[in-house]
Backbone as CSV, one residue per row, in Angstrom:
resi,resn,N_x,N_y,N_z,CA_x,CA_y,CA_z,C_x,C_y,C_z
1,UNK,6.173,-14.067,-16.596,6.275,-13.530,-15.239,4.968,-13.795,-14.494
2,UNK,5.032,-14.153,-13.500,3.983,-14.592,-12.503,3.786,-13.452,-11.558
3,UNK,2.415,-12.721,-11.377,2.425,-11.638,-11.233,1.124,-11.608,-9.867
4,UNK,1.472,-11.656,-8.237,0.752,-11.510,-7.017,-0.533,-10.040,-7.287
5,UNK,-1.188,-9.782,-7.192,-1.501,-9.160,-6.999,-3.091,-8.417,-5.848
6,UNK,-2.648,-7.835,-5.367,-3.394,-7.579,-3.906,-4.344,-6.301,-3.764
7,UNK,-4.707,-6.012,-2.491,-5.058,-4.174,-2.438,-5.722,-4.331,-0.917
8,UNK,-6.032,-3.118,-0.182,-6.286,-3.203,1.033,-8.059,-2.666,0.988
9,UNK,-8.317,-2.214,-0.575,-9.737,-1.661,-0.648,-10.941,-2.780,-0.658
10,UNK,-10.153,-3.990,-0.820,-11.476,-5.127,-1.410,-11.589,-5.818,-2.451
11,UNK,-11.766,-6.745,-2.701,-11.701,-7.459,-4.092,-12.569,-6.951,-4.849
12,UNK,-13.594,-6.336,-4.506,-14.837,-5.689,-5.479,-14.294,-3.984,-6.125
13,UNK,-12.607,-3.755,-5.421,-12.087,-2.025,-5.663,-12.204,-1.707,-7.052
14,UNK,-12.931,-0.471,-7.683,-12.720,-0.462,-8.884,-11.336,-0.135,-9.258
15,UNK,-9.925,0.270,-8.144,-8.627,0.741,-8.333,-8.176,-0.929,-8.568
16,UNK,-8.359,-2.001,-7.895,-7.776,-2.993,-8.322,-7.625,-3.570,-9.278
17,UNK,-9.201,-3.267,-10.156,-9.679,-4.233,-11.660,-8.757,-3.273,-12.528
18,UNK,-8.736,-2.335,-12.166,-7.817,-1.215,-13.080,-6.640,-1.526,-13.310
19,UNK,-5.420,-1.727,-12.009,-4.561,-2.187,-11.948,-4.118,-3.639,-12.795
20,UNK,-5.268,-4.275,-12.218,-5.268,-5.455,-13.438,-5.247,-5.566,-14.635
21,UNK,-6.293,-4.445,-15.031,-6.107,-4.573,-16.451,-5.155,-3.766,-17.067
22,UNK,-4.481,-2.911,-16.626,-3.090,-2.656,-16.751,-1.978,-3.478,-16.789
23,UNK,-1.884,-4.948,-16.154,-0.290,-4.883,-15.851,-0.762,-6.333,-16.807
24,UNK,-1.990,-6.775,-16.863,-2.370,-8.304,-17.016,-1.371,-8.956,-18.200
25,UNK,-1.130,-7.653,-19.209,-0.222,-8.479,-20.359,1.142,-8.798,-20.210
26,UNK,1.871,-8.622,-18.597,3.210,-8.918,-18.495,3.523,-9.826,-18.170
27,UNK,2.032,-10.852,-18.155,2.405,-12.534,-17.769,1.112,-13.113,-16.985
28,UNK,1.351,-14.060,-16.174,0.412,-14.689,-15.438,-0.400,-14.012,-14.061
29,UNK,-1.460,-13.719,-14.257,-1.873,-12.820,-12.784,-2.889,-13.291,-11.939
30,UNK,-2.148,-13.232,-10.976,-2.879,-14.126,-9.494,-3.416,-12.962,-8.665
31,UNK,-4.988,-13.201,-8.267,-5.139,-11.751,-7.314,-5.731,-12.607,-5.867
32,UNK,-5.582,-11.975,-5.195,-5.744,-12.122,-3.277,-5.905,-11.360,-2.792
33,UNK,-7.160,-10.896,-2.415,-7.278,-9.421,-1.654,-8.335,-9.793,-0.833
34,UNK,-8.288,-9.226,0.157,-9.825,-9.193,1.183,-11.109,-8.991,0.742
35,UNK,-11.545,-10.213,1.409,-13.159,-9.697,0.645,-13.976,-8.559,1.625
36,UNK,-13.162,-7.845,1.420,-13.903,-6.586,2.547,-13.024,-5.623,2.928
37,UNK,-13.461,-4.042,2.784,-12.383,-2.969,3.337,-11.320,-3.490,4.180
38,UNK,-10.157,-2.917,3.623,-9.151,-3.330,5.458,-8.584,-1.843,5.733
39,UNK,-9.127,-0.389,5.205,-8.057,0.476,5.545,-7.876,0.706,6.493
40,UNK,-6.093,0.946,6.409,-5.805,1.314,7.507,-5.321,0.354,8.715
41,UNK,-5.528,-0.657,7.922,-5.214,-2.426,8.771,-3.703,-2.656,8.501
42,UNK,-2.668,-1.741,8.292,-1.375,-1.741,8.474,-0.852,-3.530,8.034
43,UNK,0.322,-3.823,8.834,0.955,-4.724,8.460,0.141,-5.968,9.885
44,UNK,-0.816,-5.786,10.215,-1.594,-6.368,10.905,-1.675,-8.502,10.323
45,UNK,-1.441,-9.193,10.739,-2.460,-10.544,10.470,-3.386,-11.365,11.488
46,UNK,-4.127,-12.371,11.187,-5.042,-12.781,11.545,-4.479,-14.182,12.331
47,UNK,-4.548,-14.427,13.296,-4.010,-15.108,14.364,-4.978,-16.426,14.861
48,UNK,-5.926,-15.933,15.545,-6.818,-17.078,15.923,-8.054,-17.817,15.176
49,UNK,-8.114,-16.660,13.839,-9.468,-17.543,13.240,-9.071,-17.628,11.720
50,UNK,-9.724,-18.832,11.301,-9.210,-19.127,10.240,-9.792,-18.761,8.826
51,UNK,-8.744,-18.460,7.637,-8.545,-17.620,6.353,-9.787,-18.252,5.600
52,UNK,-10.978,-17.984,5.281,-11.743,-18.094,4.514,-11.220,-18.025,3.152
53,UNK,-11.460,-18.331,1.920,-11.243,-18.109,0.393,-12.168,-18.588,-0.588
54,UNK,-12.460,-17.289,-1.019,-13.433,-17.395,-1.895,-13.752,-17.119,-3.422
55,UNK,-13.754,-17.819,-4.289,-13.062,-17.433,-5.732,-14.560,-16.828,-6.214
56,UNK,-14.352,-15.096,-6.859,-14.880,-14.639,-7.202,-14.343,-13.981,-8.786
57,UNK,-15.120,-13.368,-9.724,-14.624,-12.685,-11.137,-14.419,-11.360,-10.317
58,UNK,-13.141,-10.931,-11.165,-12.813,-9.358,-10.920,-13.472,-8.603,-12.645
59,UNK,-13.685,-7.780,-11.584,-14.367,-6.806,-12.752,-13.539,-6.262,-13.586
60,UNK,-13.836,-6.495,-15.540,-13.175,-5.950,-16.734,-12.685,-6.961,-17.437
61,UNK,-12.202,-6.937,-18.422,-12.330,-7.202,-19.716,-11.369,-8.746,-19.000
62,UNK,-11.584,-10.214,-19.755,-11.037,-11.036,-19.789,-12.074,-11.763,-18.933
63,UNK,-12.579,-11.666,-18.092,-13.370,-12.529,-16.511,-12.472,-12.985,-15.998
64,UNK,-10.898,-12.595,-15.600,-10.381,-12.681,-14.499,-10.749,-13.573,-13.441
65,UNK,-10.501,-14.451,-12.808,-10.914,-14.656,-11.365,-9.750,-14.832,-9.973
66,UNK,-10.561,-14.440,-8.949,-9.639,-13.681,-8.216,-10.067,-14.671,-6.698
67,UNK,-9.163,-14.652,-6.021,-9.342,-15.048,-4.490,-9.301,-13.903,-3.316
68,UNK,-10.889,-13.767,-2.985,-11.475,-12.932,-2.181,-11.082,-14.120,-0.359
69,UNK,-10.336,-13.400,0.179,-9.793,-13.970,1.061,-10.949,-12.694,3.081
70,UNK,-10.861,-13.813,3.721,-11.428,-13.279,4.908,-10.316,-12.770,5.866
71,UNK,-9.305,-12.056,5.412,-8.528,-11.414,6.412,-7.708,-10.225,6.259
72,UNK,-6.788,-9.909,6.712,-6.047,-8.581,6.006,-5.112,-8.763,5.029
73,UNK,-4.889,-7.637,4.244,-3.820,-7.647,3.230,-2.729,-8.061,3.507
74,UNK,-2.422,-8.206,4.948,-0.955,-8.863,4.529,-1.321,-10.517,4.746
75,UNK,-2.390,-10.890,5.641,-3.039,-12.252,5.276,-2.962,-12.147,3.778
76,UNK,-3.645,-12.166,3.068,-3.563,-11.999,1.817,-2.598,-12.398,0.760
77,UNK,-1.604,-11.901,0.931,-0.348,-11.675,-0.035,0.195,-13.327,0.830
78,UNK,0.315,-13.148,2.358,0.877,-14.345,2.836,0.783,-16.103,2.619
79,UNK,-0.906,-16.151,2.695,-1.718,-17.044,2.351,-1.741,-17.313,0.672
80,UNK,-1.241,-16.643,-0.076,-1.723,-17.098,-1.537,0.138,-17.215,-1.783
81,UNK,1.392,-17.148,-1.273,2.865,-17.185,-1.628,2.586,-18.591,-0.608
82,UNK,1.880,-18.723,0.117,2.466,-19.990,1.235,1.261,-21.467,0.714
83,UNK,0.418,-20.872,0.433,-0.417,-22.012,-0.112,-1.452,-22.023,-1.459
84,UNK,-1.659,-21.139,-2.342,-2.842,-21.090,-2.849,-1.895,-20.818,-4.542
85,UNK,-0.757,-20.551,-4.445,-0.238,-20.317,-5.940,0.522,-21.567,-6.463
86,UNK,0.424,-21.885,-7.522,1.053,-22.986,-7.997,2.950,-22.449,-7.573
87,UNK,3.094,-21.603,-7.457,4.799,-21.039,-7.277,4.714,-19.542,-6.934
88,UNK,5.850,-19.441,-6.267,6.506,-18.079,-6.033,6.185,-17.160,-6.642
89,UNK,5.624,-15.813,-6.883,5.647,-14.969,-7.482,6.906,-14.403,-8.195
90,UNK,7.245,-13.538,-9.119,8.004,-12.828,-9.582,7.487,-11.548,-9.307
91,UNK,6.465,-10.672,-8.700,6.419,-9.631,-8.048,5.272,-9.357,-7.576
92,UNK,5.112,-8.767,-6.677,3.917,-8.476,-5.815,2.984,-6.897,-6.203
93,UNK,2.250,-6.601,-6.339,1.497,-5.543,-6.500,0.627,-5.158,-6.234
94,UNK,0.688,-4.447,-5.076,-0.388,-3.489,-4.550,-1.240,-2.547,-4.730
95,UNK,-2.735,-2.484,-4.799,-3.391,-1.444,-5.143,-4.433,-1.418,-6.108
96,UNK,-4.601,-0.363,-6.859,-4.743,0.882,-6.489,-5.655,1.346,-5.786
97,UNK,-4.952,1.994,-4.745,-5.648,2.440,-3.483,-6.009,3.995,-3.454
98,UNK,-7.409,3.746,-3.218,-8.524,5.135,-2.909,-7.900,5.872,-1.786
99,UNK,-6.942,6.423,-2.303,-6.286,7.716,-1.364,-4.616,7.371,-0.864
100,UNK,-4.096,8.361,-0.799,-2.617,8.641,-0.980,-2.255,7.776,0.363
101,UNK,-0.949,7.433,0.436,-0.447,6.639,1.200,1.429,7.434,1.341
102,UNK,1.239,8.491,1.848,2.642,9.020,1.931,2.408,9.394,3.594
103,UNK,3.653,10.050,3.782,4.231,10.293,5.153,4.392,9.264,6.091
104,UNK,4.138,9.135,7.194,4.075,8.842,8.621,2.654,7.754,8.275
105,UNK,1.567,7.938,7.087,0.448,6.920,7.245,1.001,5.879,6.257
106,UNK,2.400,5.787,5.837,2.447,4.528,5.401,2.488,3.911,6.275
107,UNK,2.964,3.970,7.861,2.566,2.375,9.284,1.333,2.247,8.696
108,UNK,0.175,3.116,8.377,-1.493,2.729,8.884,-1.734,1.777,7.701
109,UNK,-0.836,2.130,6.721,-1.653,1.695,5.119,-1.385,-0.031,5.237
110,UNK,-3.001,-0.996,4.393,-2.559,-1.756,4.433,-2.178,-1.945,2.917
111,UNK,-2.190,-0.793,2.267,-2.083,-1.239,0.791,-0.353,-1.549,1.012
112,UNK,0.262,-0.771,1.409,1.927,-0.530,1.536,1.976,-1.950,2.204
113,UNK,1.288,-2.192,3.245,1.187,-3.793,3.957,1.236,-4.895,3.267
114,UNK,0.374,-5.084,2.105,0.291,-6.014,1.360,1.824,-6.252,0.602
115,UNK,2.305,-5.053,0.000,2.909,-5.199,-0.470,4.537,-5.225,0.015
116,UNK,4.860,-4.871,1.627,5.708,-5.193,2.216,5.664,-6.773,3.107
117,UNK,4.497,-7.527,2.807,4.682,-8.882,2.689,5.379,-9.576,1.566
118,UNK,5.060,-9.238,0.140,5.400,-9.266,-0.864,6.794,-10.150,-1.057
119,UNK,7.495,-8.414,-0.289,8.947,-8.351,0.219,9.413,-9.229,0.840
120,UNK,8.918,-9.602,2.135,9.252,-9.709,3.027,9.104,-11.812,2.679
121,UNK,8.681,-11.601,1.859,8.297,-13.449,1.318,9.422,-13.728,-0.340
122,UNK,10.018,-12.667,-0.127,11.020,-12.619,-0.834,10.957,-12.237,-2.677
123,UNK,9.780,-11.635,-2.603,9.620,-11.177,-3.948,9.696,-9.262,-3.995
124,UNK,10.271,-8.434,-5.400,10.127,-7.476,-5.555,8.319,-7.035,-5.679
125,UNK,8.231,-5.569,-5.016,6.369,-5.539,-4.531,7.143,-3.934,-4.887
126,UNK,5.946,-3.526,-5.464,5.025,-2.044,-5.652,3.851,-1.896,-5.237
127,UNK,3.584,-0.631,-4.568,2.550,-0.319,-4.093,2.047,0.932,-4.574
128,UNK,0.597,0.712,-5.023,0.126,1.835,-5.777,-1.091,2.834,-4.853
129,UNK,-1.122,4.252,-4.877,-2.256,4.566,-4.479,-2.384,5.655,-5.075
130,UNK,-3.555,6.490,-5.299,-4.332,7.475,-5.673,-4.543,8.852,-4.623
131,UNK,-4.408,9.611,-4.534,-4.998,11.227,-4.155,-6.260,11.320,-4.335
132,UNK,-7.270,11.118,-4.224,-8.697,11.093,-4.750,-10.062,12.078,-3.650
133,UNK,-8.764,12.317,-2.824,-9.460,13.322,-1.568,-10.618,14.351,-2.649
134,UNK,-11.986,13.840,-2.073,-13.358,14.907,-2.052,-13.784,13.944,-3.119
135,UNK,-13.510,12.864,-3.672,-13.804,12.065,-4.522,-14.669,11.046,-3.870
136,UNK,-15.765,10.526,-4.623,-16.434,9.022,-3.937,-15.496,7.914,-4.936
137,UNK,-15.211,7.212,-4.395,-14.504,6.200,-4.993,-14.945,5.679,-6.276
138,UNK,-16.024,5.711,-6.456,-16.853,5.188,-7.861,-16.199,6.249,-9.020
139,UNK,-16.325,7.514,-8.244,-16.018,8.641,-9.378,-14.997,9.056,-9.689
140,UNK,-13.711,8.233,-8.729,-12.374,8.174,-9.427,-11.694,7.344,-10.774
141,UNK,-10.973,8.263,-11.382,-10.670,7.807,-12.418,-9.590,6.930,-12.320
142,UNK,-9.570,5.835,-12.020,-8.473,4.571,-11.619,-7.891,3.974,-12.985
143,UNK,-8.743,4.231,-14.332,-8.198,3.294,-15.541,-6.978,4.401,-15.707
144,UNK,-7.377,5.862,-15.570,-6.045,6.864,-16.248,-5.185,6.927,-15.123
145,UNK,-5.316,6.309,-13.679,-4.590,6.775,-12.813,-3.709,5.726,-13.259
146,UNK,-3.874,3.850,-13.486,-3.630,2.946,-13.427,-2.172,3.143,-14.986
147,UNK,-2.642,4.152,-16.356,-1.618,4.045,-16.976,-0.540,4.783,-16.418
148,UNK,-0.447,5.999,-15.319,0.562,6.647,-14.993,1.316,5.227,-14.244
149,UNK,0.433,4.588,-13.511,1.216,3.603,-12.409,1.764,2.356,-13.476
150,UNK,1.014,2.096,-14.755,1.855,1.362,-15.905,3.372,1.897,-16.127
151,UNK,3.442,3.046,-16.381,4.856,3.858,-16.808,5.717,3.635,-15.995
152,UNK,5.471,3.899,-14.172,6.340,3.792,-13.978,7.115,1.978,-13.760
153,UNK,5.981,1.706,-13.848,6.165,0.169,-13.113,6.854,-0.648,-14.503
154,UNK,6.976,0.072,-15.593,7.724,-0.451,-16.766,9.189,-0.109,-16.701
155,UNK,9.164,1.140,-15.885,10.824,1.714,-15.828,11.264,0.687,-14.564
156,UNK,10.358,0.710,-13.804,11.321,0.063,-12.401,11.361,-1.089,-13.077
157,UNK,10.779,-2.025,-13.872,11.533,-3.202,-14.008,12.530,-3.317,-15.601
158,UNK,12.409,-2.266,-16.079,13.479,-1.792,-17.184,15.184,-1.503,-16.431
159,UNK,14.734,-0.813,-14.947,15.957,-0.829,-14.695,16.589,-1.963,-13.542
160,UNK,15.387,-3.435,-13.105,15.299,-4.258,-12.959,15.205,-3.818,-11.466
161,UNK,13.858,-4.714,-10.816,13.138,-5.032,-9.814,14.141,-6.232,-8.934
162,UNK,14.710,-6.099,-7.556,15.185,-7.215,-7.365,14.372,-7.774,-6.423
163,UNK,14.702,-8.738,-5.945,14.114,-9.828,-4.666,14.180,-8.793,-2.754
164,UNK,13.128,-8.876,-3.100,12.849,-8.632,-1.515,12.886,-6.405,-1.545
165,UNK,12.778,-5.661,-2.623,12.746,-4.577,-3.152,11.248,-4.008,-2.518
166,UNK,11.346,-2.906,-2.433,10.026,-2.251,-2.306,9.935,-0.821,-2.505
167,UNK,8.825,-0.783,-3.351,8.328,0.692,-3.767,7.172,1.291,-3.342
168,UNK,6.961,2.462,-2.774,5.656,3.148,-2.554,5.458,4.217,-3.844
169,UNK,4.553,3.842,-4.440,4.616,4.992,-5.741,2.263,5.637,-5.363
170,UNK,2.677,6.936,-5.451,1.669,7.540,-5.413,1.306,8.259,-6.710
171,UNK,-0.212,8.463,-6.770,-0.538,9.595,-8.204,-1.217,10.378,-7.443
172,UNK,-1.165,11.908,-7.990,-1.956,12.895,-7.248,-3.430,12.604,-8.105
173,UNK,-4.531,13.670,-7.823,-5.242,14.133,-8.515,-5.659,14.082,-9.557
174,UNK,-6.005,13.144,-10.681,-6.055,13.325,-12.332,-7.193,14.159,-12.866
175,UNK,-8.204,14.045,-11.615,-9.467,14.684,-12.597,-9.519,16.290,-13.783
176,UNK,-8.410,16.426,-12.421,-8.476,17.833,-13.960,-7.342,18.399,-14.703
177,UNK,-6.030,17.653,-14.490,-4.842,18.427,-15.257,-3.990,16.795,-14.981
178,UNK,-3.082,16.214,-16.109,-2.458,15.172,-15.679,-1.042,15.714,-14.764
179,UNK,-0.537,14.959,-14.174,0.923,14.677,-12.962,1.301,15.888,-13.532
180,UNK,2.305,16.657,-13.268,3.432,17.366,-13.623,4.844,16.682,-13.765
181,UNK,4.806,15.496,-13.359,6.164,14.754,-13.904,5.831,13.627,-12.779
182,UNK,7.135,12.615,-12.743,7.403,11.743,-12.056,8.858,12.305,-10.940
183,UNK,8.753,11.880,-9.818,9.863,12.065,-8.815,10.251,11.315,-7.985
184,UNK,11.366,11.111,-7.513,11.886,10.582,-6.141,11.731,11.005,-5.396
185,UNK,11.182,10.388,-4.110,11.040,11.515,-3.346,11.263,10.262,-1.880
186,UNK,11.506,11.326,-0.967,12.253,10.570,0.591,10.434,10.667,1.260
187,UNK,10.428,9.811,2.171,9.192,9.685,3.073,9.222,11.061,4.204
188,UNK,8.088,11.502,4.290,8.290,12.838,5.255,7.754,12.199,6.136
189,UNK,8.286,12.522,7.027,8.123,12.666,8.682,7.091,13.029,9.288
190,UNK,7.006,14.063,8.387,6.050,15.436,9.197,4.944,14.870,10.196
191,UNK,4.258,15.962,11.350,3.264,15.069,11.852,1.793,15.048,11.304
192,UNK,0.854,14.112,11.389,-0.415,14.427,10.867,-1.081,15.149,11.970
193,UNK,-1.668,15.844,11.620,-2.965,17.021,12.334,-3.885,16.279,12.311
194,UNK,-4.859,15.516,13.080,-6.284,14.728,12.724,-6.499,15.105,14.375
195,UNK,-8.441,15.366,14.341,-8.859,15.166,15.593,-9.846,13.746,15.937
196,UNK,-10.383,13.404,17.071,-11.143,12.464,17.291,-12.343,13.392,17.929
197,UNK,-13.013,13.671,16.930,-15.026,13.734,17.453,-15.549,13.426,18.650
198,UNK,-15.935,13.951,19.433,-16.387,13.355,20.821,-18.519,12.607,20.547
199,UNK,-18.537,11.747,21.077,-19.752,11.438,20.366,-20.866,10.830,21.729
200,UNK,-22.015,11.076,22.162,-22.590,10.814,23.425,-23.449,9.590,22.917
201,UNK,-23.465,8.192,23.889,-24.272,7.239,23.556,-25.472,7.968,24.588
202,UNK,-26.363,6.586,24.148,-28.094,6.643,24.715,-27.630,6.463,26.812
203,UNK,-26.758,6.023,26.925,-26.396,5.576,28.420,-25.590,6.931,28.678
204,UNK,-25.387,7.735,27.965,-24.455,9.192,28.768,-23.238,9.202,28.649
205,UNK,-22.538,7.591,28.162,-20.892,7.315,27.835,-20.563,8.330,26.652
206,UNK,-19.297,8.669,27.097,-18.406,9.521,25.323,-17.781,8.280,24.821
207,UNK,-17.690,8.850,23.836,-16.783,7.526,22.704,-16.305,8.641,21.167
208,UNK,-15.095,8.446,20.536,-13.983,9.091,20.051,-14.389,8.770,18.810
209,UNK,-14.003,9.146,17.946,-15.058,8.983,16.260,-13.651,9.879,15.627
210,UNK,-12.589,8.768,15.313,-11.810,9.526,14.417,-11.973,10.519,12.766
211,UNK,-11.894,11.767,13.077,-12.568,12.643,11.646,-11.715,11.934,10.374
212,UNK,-12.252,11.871,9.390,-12.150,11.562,8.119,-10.596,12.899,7.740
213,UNK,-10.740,14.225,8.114,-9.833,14.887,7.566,-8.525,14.993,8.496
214,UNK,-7.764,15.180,7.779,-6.091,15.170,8.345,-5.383,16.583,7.570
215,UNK,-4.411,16.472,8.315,-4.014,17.402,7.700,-1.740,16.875,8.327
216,UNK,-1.180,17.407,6.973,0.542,17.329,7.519,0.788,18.546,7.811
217,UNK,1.562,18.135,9.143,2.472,19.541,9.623,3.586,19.911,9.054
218,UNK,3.694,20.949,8.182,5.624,21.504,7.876,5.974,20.478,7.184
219,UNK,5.377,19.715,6.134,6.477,18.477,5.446,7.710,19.300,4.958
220,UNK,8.533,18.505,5.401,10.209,19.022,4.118,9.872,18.677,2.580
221,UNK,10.688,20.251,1.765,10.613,19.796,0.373,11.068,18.487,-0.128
222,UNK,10.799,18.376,-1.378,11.510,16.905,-1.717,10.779,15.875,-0.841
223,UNK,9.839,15.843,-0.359,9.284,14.184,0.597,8.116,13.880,-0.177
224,UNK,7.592,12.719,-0.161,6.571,12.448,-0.948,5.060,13.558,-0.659
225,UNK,5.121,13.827,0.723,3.840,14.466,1.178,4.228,16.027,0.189
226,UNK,5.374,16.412,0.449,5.154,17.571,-0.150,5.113,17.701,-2.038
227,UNK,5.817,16.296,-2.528,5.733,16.544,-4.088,4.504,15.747,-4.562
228,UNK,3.857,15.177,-3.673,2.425,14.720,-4.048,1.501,16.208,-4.007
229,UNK,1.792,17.101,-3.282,0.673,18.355,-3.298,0.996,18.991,-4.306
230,UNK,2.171,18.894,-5.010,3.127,19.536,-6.137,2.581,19.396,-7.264
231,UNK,1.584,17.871,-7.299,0.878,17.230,-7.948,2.480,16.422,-9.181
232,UNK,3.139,15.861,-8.512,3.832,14.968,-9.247,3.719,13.582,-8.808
233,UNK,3.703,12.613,-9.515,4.024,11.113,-9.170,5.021,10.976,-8.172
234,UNK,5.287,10.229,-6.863,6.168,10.352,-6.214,6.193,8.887,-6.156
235,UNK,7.658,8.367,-6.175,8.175,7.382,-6.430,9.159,7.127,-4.774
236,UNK,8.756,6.534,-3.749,10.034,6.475,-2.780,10.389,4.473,-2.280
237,UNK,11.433,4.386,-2.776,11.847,3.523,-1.949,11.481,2.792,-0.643
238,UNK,11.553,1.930,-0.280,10.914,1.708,1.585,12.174,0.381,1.385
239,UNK,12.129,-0.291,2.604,12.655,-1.649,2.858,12.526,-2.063,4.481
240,UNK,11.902,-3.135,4.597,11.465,-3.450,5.983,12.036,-3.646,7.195
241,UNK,13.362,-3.673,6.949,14.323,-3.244,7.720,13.858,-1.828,8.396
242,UNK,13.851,-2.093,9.329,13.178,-0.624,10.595,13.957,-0.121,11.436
243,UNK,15.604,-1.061,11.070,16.332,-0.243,12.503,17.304,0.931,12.019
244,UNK,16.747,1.430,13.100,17.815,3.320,12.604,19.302,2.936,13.143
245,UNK,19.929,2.507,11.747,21.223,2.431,11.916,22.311,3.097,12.620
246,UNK,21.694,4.512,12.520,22.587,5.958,12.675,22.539,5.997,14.363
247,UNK,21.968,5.463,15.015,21.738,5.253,16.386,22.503,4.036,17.358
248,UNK,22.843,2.781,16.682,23.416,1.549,16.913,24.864,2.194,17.236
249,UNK,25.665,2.906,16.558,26.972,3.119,17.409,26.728,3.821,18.476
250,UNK,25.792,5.027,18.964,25.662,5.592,19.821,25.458,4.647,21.176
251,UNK,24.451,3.748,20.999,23.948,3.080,21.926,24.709,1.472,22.268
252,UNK,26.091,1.905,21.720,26.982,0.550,21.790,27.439,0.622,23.639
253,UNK,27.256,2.196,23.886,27.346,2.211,25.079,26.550,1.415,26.328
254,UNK,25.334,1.198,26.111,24.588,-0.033,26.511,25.262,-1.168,26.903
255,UNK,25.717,-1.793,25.560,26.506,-3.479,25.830,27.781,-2.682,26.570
256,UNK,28.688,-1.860,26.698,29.628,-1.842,27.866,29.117,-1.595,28.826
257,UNK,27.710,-1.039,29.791,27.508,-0.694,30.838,26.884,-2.130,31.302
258,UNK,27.095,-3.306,30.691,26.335,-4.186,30.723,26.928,-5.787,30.839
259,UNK,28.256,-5.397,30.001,28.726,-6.383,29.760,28.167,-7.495,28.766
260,UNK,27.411,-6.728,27.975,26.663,-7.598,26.991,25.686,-8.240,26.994
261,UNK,25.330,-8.187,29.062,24.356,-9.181,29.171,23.672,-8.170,30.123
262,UNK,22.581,-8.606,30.641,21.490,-7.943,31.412,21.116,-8.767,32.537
């Protein structure tokens, strides 16, 4: 199995080398990740300037080497399926990413990004991230987070991974008690609570300094936001398909006021 693998933290993430050295014995592993933070760089790509690539060792056991790429994660995943792999992947894998990626911030995430290119280039993609809130990234434990994200990523393709598939799988917290189980869980809605900092330059201008803390409003039980605080593995489905089906008969009324045309 020929095995993509990405992350939105950086080619230098200690969640990525982890990931790697987790999945490395299920076949051939190709990595492509930005040579530089992208959070939060969503399903974003790079348009007018062109993809730098730079082959660097990923950190841990084997010397790995990896393609540290100059653009975003979904550059990334795109650029190494369209030119840089000897063939197609057999699955894409995202992560592991320094902090949870549920609700309403999977748009922001580019870890979920990377790996809904994956998809979207016609391979099955998982996306991994971590809970690590009050943590410095160094001091997260990514090798024990990385075997929970082994387990499940053995069942999803035990009960077989197909083409163009996508998973958001999160781990809470490990530092001090492991998961309480694994779950399904639906994407919550809920809204995020975050403010923007007001901040005065040397000229008297304000300028907006988004705060680091957030907070979800009212998630519904059963959604990933709420069984990630539950401290369980939450496992949800996605597929890039974005149109709200449940709305298309309503609005069939449109093409008759219209005649189909405009």
């Amino acid at each position: 199995m020929r095995i993509l693998v990405s992350n939105d933290d950086g080619i230098t993430a200690p969640g990525l080398a982890a990931l790697v050295a987790a999945v490395r014995d299920l076949g051939e592993i190709v990595v492509a990740a930005p040579d530089s933070p992208q959070s939060a760089a969503a399903h974003s790509i790079t348009l007018k300037e062109p993809l730098g690539v730079e082959y660097v060792r990923i950190a841990g056991p084997g010397g790995l080497e990896g393609m540290a790429i100059s653009g975003r994660p979904a550059d990334c995943v795109r650029l190494a399926i369209r030119n840089l792999m000897d063939g197609p992947p057999d699955l894409v894998l995202s992560g592991i990413n320094a902090g949870a990626n549920v609700g309403v911030n999977i748009f922001y995430s580019g870890t979920v990004a990377a790996a809904a290119e994956g998809a979207m280039c016609g391979a099955p993609a998982v996306a991994f991230s971590a809970a690590v809130a009050g943590l410095n990234e160094g001091d997260a434990d990514f090798v024990t987070v990385a075997g929970y994200c082994r387990r499940v990523l053995d069942r999803l393709l035990a009960d077989g991974l197909e083409e163009r598939q996508l998973i958001n799988v999160n781990v809470p917290l490990v530092a001090d008690e492991p998961p309480r189980g694994i779950r399904l869980a639906e994407q919550s809605d809920a809204d995020v609570i975050d403010t923007y900092r007001p901040e005065q330059t040397p000229t008297g201008a304000t300028r907006f300094h988004l705060a680091a803390e957030y907070a979800f409003d009212k998630a519904h039980p059963d959604s990933d936001v709420a069984l990630l605080a539950e401290r369980y593995v939450t496992v949800t489905p996605l597929h890039v398909d974005i149109t709200c089906h449940e709305r298309m008969a309503a609005l069939h009324a449109l093409e008759e006021d219209f005649g189909g045309t405009v």
